[in-house]
N, C-alpha and C positions, 0 to 999 in steps of 0.2 A: 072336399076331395081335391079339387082345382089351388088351394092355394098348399094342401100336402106334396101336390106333385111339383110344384112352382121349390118346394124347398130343397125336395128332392133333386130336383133340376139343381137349384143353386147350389148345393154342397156337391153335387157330382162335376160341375165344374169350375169348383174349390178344389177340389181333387183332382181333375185335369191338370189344371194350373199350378198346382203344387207339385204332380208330377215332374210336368214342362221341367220348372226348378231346380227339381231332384234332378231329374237326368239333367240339365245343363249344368250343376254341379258337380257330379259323377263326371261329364266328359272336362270338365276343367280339369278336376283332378287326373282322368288319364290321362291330360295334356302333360300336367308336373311331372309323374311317373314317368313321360315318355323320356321331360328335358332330366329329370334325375338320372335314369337308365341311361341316358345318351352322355350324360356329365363322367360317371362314371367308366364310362367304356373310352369315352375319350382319352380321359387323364391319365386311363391305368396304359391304352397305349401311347400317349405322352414319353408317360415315364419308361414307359420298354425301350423305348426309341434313345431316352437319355443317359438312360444306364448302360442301355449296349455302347454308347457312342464314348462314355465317362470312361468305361471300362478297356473300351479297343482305343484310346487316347492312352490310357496308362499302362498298356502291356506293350502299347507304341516305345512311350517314350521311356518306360523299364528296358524294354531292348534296345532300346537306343545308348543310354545310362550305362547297360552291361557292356554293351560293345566299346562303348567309350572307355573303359575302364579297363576291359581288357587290352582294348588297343597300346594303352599307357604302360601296363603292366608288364606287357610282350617288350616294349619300346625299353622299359629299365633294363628286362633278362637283355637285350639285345647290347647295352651300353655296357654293363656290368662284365659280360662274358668278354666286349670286344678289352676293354678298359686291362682285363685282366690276364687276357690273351698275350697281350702287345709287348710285357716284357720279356714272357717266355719265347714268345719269336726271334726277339732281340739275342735272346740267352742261348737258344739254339744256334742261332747265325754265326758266333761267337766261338761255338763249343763245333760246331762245322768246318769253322775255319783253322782250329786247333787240331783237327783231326786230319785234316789237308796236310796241314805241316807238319804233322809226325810223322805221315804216310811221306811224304815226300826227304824226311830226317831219314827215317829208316832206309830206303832206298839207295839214298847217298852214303849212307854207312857202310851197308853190307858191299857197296862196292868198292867202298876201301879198304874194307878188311880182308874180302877176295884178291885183291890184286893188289896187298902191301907187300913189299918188299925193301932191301935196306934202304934205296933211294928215293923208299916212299914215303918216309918220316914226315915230312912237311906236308904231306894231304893229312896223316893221321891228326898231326898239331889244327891246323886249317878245320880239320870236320868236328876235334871237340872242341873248340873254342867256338864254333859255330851250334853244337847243342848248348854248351851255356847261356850265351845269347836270348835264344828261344825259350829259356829258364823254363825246363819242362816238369820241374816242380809247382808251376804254378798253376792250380785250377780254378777254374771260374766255380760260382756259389751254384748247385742249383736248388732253389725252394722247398722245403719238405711239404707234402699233401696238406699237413695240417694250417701252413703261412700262407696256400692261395684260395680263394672264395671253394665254395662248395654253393651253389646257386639251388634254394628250396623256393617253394611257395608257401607262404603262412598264409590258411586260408581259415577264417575263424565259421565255426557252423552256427554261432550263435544270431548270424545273421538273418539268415534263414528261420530261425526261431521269433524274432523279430519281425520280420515283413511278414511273415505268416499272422503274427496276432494281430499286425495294423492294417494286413489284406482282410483278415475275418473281422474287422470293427470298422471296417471302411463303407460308409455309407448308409442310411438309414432311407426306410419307405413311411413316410409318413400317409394316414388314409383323411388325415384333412389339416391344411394348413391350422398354425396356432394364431393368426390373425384374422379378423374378415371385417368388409366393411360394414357397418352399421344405419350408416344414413347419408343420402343424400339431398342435400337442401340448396335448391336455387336460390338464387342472390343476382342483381341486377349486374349483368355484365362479368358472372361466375356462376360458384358452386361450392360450396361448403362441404367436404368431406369428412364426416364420422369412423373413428374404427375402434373397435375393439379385441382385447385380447378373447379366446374361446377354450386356449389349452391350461388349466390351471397350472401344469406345472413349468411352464413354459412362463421364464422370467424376460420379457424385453430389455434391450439397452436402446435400441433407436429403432425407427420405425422408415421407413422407404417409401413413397407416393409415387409413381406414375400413372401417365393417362396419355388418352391419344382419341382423335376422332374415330369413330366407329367404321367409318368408310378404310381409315388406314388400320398399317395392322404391322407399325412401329411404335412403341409406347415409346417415353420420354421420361426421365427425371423432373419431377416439380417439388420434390419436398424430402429435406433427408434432416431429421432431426426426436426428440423425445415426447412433442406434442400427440396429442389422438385426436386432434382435427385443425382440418388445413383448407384456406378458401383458394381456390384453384382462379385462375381471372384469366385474363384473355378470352373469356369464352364465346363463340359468337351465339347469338339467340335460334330458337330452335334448330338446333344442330346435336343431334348424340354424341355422346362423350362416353369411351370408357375408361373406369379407374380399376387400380388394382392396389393393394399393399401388402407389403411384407415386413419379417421384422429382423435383427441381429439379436441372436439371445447374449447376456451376463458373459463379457472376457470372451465372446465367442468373436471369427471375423468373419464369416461364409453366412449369409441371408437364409432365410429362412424358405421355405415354397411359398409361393405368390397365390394370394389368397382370388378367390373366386370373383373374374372381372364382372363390376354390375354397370350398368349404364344410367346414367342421367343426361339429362339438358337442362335448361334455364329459357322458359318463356318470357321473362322481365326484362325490359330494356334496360340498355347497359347504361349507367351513369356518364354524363358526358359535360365538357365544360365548352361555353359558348364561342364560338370562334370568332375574330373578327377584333379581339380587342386587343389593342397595339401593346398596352403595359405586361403582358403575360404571355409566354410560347406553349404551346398544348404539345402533347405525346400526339402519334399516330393517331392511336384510338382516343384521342382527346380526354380521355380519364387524369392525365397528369398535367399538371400546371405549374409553370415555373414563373416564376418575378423575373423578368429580365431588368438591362437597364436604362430601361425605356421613361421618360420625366413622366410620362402621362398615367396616372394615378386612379383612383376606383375600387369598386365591388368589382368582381368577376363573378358572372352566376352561371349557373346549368342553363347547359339546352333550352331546358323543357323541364316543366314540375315535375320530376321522375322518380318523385321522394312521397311514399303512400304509409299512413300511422300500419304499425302492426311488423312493418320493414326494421332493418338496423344501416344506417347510417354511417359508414365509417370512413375517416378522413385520415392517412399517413403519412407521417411529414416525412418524407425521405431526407431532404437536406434545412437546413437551416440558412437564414440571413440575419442583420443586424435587426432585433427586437424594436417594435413602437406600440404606445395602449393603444393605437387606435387600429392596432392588426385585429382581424376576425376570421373565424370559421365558424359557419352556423346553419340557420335554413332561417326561409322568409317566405310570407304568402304569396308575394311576388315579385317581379321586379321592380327598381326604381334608381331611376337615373338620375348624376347629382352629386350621390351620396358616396363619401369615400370609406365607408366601414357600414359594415352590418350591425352595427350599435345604435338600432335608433326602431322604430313604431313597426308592427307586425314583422317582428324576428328575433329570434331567439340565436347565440352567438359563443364563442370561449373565444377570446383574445389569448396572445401567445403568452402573456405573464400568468396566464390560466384563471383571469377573473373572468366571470358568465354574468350576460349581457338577457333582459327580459324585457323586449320594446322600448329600448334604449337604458334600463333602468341597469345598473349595477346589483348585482344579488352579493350578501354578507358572504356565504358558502361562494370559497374556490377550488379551483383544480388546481392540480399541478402545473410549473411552467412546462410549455412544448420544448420537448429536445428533438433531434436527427431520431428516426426510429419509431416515437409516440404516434398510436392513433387514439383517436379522437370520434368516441362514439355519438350516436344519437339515437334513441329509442323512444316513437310515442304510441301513445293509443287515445281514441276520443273517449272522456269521460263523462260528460254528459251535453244534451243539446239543449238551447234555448225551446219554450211554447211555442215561439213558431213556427206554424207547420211547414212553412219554407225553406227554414232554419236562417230568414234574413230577418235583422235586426236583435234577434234572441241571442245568449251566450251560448260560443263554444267552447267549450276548453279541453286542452288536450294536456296527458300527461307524458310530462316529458322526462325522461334519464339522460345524463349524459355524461360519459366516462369517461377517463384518463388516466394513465398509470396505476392502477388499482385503484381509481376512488371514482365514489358519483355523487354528482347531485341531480337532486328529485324534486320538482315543483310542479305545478300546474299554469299552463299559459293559456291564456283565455282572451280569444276573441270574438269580434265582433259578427262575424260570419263565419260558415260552413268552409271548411277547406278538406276537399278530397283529396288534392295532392298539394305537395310544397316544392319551392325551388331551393334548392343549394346554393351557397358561395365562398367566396373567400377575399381577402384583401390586407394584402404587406405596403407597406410605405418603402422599403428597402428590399434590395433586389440580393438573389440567391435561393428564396425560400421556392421549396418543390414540394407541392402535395397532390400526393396519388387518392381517388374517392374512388369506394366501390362500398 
């Protein structure tokens, strides 16, 4: 009986417990629902806010456009009218002045002809030799209706027919961006952004990357180009980040809606090269290394072992200098002073002519040469440990990738001890070369 009730007991608090579960999953999910509901309420008034605003911009500057056009329009009738005005004023002044002098002909007439008499022959001679003069045969032209403007407006209605179909096609609501991001993957001293398309019919031509601290709430241009994923750097360590992307459809030039911002950060320490050493000038964040033209020659290595197998390793030459075989980029179990190239006992290495280096050893398989632009990957994982349970003096070996321009090679590097983390370096004889690690 005592151990029937013991069961009973345990499966009733099997079922507690599973409750517990059940409802903490339940209130997760009304959490989703709540940020769903609240995404949606947002956006939709977002977008009320953008359309009113798109909409009261272009009925702004349509009446701005009308007015301006009318202004020009008024300005020709006003040119045209004066333009054509101006000779008939002339031609009246003319025909004004002609009318003076008849009135003042006849005047003088009729008083000669009232009070001629025989000794008045010489005024009658005097006043018509003075109408001929005046040759009152002669009339100025005036214009018939049909020879001076007649001033219309040609107003075409097909316009109106027009801005009607491109006012009712003007603008689309889309209820979810055709882009979204897909993954975000930390990287020591960044962030690796994924995106995909989600609208089948929705053809990208480029895609658009911003991001911004989460604290701010100005995002930034980081990435404008046809790739679907982009390592974002500068990052500082535990600090949120958010990104967002959009896309440009096919011959299209207006972006698409900004896909739904998600946040990450990057807890891995940011890759960093050693300060301190005279032959080479560091960036700010020490991530970028230049050759200066300093005689004092070396390895230049990381910080700190900050290179862990299962990581990717990547080194970008941004500029180039005068090539030597004993240039290197690599990793090493540690450091070691002395040595002018990482070609030599625990490291693995690609020199710039793109031959790969195995604890000094030259490997048959090459890379490509490094040009301005090339990076230069590293990819290991540990493949199996020596019997000793300390893992000192037993074989390690780890396998390694390492790529360049489209190609890899693949070996296994095998030492003599356990190595959890590795250091990085790098080493030019000639100065100009710049390489960025992350």
């Amino acid at each position: 009986m005592e151990l029937e009730t013991e069961a009973l007991l345990l499966e009733a608090r099997e079922s507690i417990e599973a409750a517990r579960t059940y409802r903490r999953e339940l209130q997760q999910r009304l959490k989703g629902l709540h940020l769903a509901r609240q995404q949606i309420k947002d956006s939709a008034a977002l977008t009320r806010d953008v359309l009113e605003q798109h909409f009261n911009d272009l009925k702004g500057t349509l009446r701005k456009l009308l007015d301006e056009r009318l202004v020009s329009l008024l300005q020709e009738v006003d040119s045209i009218e004066q333009e054509s005005i101006k000779p008939l004023d002339e031609c009246q002044k003319l025909i004004e002045h002609g009318v003076g002098t008849a009135d003042e002909l006849l005047q003088e007439g009729e008083m000669v002809i009232h009070g001629v008499t025989g000794a008045d022959s010489g005024k009658l001679c005097s006043f018509t030799k003075k109408a001929l003069h005046i040759q009152l045969d002669s009339l100025p032209e005036v214009p018939s209706l049909v020879d001076v403007p007649c001033l219309s407006a040609q107003l075409d209605d097909s316009l109106l027919t027009i801005v009607k179909s491109q006012i009712f096609n003007h603008g689309t609501v889309a209820s979810r961006p055709p882009i979204q991001i897909e993954e975000l993957i930390e990287k020591p001293g960044g962030i690796l952004v994924k995106w995909c398309k989600v609208d089948d019919d929705f053809i990208p031509q480029d895609y658009r990357l911003q991001y911004c601290k989460s604290t701010a709430s100005h995002f930034e241009d980081v990435y404008v180009g046809s790739d679907t994923e982009f390592i974002v750097l500068h990052i500082d360590p535990n600090v949120d980040y958010q990104f967002r992307v959009c896309a440009r459809g096919d011959g299209r030039q207006e972006w698409s809606p900004w896909s739904v911002s998600q946040i990450g950060r990057s807890t891995l320490v940011p890759h960093e090269w050693a300060t301190g050493f005279e032959g080479y000038s560091l960036s700010s964040r020490r991530n970028i290394a230049l050759r200066n033209n300093s005689q004092v020659g070396g390895v230049l290595y990381s910080r700190a072992p900050t290179y862990y197998c299962g990581q990717t390793l990547t080194f970008r030459i941004e500029t180039v200098g005068q090539p030597d075989k004993k240039d290197s980029i690599g990793v090493c179990v540690e450091q070691q002073n002395g040595f002018d190239s990482l070609q030599r006992d625990k490291a693995v290495c690609v020199g710039t002519n793109g031959a790969v280096f195995v604890n000094g050893k030259e490997m048959t398989n090459q890379l490509p040469a490094v040009t301005s632009g090339s990076a230069v990957t590293f990819d290991m994982e540990a493949v199996n440990l020596g019997p000793s349970n300390n893992n000192e003096g037993g074989n390690f070996k780890l396998r390694v990738t390492i790529g360049s321009n489209n190609r890899e090679v693949v070996f296994d590097w095998v030492l003599d001890q356990c190595c959890g983390s590795l250091y990085f370096g790098c080493s030019f004889s000639y100065p100009g070369w710049k390489v960025l690690v992350f």
